[in-house]
MIGURO-544979 format. One record per residue (C-alpha): x, y, z; residue number from 1; residue in three letters. Coordinates in steps of 0.2 Angstrom, whole numbers, plus 5000, padded with zeros to 4 digits. Each point is the difference from the previous one (the first is absolute). Last residue first. Layout:
BEGIN
<node px="X" py="Y" pz="Z" k="NUM" r="ALA"/>
...
This chain:
BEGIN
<node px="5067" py="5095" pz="5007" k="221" r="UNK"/>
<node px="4982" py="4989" pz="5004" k="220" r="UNK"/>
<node px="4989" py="4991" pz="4988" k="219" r="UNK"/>
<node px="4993" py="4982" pz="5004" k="218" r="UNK"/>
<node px="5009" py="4990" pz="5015" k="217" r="UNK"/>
<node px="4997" py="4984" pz="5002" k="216" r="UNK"/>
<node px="4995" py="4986" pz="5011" k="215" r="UNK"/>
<node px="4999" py="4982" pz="5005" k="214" r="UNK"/>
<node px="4993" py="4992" pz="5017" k="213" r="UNK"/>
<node px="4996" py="4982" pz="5003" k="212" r="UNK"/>
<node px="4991" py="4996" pz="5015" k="211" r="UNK"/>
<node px="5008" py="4988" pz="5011" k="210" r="UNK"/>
<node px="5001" py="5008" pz="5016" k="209" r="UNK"/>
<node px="4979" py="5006" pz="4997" k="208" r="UNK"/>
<node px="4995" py="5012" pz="5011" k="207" r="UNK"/>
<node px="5019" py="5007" pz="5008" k="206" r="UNK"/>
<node px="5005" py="4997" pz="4982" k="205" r="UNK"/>
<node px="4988" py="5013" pz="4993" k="204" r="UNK"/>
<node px="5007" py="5012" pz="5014" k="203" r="UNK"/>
<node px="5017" py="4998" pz="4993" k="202" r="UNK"/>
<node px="4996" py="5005" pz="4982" k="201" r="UNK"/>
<node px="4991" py="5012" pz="5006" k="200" r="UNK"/>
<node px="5014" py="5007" pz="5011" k="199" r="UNK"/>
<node px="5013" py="4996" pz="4983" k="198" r="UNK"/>
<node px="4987" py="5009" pz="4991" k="197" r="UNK"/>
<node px="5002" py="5016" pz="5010" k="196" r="UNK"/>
<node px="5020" py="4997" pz="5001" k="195" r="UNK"/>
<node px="4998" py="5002" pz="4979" k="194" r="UNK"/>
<node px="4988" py="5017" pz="5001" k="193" r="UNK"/>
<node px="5013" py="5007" pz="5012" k="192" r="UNK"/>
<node px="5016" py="4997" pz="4989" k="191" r="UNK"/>
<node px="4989" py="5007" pz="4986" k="190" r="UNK"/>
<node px="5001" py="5017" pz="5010" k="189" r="UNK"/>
<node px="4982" py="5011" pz="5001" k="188" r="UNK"/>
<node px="5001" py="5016" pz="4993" k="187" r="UNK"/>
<node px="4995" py="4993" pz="4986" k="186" r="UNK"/>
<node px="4985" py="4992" pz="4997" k="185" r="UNK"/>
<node px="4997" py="4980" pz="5007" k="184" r="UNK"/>
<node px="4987" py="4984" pz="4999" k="183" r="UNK"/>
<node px="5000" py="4985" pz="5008" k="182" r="UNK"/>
<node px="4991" py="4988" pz="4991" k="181" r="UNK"/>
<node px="4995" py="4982" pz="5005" k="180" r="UNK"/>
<node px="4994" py="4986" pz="4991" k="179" r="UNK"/>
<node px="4994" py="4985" pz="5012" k="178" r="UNK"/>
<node px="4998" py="4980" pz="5000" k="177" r="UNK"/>
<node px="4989" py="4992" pz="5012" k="176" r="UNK"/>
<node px="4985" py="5012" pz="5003" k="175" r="UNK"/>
<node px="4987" py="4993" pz="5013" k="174" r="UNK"/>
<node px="5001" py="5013" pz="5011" k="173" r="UNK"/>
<node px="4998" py="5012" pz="4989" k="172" r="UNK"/>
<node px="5012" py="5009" pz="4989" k="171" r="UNK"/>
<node px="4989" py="5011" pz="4985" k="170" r="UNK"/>
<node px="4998" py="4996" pz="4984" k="169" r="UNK"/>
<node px="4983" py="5000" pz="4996" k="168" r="UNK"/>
<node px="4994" py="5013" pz="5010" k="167" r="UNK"/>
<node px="5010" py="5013" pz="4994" k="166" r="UNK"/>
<node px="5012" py="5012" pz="5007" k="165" r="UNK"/>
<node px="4999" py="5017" pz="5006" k="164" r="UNK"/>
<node px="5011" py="5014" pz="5000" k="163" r="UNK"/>
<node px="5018" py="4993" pz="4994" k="162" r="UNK"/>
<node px="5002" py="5007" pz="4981" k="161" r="UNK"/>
<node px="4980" py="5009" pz="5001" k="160" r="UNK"/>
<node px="4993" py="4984" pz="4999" k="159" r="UNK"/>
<node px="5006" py="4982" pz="5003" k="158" r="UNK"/>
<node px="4996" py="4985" pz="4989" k="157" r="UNK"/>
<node px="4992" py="5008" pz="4985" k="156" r="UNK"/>
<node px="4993" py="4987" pz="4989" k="155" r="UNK"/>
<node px="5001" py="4982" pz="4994" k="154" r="UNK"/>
<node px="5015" py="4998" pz="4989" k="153" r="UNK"/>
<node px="5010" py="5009" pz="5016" k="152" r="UNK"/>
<node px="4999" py="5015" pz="5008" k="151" r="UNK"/>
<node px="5011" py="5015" pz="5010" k="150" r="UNK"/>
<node px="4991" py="5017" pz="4999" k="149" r="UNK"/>
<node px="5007" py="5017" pz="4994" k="148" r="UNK"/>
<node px="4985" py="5012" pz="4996" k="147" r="UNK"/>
<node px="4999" py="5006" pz="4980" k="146" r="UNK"/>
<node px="4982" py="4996" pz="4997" k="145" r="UNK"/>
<node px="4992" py="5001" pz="5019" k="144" r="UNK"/>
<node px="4999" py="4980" pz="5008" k="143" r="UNK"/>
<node px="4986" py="4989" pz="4996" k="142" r="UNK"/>
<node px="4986" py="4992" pz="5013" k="141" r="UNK"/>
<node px="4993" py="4983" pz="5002" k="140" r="UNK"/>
<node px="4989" py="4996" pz="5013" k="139" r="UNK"/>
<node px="4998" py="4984" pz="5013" k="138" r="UNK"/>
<node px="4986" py="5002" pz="5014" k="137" r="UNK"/>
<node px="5003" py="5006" pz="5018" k="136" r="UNK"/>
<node px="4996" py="5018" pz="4997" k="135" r="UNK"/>
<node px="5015" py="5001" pz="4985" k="134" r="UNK"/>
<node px="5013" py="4985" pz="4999" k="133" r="UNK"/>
<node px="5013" py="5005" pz="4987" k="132" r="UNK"/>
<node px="5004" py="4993" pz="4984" k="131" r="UNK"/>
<node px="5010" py="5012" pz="4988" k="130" r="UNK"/>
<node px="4996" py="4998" pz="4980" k="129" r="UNK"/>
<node px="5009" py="5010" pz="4987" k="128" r="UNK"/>
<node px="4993" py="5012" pz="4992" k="127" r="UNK"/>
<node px="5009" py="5016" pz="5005" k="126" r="UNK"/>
<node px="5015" py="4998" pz="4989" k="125" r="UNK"/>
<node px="5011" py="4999" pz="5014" k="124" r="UNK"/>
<node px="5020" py="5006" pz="5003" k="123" r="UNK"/>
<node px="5007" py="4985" pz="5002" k="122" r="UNK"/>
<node px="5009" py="4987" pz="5013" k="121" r="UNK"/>
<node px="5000" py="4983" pz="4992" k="120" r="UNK"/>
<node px="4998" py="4982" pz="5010" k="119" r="UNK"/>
<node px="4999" py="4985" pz="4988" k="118" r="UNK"/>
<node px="4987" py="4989" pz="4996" k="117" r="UNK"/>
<node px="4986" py="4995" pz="5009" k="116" r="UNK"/>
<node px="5004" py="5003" pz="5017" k="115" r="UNK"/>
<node px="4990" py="4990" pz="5016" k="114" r="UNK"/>
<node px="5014" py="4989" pz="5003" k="113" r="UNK"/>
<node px="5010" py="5012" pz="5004" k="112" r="UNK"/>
<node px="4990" py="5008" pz="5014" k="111" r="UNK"/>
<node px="5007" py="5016" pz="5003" k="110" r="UNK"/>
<node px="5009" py="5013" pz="5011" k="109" r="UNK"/>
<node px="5004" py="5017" pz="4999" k="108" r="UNK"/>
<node px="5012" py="5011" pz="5008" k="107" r="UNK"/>
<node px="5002" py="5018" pz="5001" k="106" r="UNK"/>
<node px="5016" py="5003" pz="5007" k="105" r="UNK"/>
<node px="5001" py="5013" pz="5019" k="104" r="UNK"/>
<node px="5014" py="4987" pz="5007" k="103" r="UNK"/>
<node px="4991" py="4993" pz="5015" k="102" r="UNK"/>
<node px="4982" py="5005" pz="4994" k="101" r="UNK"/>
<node px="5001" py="4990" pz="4984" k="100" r="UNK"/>
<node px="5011" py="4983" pz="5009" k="99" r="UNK"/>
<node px="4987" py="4999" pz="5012" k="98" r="UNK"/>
<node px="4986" py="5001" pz="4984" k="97" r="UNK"/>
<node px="5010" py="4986" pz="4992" k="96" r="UNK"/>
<node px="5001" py="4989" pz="5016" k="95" r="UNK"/>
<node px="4981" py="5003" pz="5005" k="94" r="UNK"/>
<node px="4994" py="4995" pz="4984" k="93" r="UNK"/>
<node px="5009" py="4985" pz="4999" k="92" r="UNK"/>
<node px="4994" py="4994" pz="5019" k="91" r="UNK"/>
<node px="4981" py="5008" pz="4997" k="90" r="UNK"/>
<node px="4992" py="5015" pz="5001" k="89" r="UNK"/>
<node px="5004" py="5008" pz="5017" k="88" r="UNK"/>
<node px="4993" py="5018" pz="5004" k="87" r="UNK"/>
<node px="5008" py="5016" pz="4999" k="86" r="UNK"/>
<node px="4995" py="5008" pz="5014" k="85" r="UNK"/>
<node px="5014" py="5013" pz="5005" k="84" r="UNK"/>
<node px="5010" py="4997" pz="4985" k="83" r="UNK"/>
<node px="4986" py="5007" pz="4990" k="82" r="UNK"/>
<node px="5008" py="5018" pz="4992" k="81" r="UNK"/>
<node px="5015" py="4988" pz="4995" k="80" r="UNK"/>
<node px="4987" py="4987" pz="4990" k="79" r="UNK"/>
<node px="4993" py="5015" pz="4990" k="78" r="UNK"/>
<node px="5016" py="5007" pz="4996" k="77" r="UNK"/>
<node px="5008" py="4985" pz="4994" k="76" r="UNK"/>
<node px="4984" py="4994" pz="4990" k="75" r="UNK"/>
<node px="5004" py="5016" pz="4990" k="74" r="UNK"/>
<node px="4982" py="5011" pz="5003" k="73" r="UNK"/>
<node px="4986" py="5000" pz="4993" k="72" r="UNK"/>
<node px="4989" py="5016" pz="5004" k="71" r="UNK"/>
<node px="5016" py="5011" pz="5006" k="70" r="UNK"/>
<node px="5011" py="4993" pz="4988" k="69" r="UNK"/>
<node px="4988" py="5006" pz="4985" k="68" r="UNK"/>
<node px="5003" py="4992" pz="4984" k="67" r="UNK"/>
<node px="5007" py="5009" pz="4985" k="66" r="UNK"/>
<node px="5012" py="4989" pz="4992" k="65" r="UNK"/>
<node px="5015" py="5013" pz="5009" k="64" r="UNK"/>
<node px="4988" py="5001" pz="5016" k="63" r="UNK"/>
<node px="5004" py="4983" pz="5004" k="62" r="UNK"/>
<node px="5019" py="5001" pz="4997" k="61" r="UNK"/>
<node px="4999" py="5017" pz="5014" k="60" r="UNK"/>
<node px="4991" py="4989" pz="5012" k="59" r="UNK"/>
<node px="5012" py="4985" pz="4997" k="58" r="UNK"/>
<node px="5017" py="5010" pz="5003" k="57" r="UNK"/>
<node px="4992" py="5009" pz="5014" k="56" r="UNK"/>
<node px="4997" py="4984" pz="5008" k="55" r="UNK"/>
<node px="5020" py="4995" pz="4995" k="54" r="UNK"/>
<node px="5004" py="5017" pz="5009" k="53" r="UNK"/>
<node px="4997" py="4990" pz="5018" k="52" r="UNK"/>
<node px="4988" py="5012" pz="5009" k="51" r="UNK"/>
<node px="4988" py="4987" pz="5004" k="50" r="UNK"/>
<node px="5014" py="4989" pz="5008" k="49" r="UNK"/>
<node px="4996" py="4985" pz="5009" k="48" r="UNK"/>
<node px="5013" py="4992" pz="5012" k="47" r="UNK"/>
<node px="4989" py="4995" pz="5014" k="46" r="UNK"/>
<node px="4985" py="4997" pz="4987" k="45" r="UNK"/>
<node px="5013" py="4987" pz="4993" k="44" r="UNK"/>
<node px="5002" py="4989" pz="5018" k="43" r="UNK"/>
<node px="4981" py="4999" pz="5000" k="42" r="UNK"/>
<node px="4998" py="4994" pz="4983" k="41" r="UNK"/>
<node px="5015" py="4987" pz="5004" k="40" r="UNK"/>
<node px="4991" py="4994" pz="5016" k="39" r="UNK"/>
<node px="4983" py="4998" pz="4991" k="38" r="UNK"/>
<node px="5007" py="4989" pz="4990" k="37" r="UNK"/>
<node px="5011" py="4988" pz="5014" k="36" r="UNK"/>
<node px="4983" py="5000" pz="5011" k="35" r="UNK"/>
<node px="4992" py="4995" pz="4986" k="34" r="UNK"/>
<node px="4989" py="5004" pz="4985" k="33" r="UNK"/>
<node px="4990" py="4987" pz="4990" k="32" r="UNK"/>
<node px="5010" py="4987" pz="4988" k="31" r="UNK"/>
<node px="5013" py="5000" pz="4987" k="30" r="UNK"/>
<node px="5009" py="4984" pz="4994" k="29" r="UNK"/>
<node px="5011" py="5008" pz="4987" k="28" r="UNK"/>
<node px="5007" py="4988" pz="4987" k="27" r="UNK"/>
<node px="5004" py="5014" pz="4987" k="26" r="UNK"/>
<node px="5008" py="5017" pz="5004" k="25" r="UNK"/>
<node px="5002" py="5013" pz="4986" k="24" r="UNK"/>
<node px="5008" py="5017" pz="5001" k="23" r="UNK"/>
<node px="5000" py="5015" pz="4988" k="22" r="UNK"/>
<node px="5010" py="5013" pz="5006" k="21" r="UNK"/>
<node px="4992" py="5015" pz="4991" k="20" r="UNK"/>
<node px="5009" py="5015" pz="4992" k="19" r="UNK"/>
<node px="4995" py="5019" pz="4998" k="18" r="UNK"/>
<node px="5012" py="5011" pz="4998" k="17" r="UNK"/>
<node px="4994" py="5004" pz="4981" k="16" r="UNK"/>
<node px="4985" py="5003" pz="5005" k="15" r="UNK"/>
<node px="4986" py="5008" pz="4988" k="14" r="UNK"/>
<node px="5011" py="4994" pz="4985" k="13" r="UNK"/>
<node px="5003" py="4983" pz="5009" k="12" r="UNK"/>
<node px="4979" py="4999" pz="5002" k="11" r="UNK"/>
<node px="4998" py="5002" pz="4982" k="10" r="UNK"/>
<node px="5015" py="4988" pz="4998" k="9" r="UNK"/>
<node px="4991" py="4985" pz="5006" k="8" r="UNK"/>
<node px="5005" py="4992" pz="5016" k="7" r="UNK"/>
<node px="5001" py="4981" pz="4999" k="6" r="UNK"/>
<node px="4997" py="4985" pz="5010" k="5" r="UNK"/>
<node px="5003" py="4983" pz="4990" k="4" r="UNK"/>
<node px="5019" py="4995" pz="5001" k="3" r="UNK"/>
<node px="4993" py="5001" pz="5020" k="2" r="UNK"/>
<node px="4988" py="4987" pz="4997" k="1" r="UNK"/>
């Protein structure tokens, strides 16, 4: 899969500091929160930083394809502003978004073996379909012409680069073989976006000792 996750060059010209460290970890066996999960997302809130320039990195990226940080914001920024209850999701979901507050990275997580095809970032066309659950019931909505999204063959993935993700795809508790990507803009060091995965990395292995974990960085100078 990670031969298969690519950024088109719309979205290079909007950011050319933008690079993604696309990781992969297969044979997970995930399960509800624990003790040992909701520990690490406790440990982050300690070190959370809301000021960290990276946020300001992502708000000023969103406002560059027209979106409106204040009303969607960077998952960075809206999981830093809810350390103080931020609740547990499960084991795999609790690592990443440990590893997100810790070192101020968007992060996202998905089911593998949910993709069809492989993983692109683009600017959208504003037709493609994005599943969502809306008053309790399935829906399908469609991101704004021009909006940078992730998606596969299906559909849109995750909206607004790292705002919200679709159902389809996301880590549950049943998940057993993950894609995640930690996304960066300068200011912030590649050294630092590499020891981030090495903490994921490391988490995962906490869950699951024999989980097999590949990655790759995409972009980047």
């Amino acid at each position: 899969m990670l031969e298969r996750v690519a950024v088109d060059e719309a979205v290079r010209e909007l950011r050319p500091d933008f690079a993604v460290l696309v990781m992969t970890a297969e044979g997970l066996v995930n399960g509800p929160g624990d003790q040992v999960s909701e520990g690490w997302l406790a440990e982050a809130a300690g070190k959370a930083d809301a000021g960290d320039p990276h946020v300001a990195a992502w708000r000023e990226a969103y406002q560059a394809f027209g979106a409106k940080p204040k009303r969607t914001r960077p998952s960075v920024d809206a999981l830093l502003r809810r350390t103080d209850a931020l609740p547990s999701i499960n084991k795999v979901v609790d690592a990443y978004n440990s590893v997100s507050i810790e070192y101020a990275l968007p992060i996202g997580g998905e089911d593998l073996d949910a993709y069809q095809g492989p993983a692109r970032l683009v600017r959208a066309t504003g037709d493609e379909p994005f599943d969502v659950v809306a008053g309790g019931e399935p829906a399908v909505e469609h991101p704004n012409a021009g909006e940078v999204v992730w998606r596969d063959d299906a559909g849109v993935t995750c909206r607004r680069w790292n705002w919200r993700q679709c159902v389809r795809t996301r880590v549950t508790e049943h998940t057993k073989n993950a894609l995640f990507l930690l996304e960066r803009l300068e200011p912030y060091p590649l050294e630092r976006l590499a020891e981030a995965g090495e903490r994921l990395a490391e988490r995962l292995r906490a869950i699951t000792p024999d989980a097999r974990i590949e990655s790759r960085l995409l972009g980047g100078r």
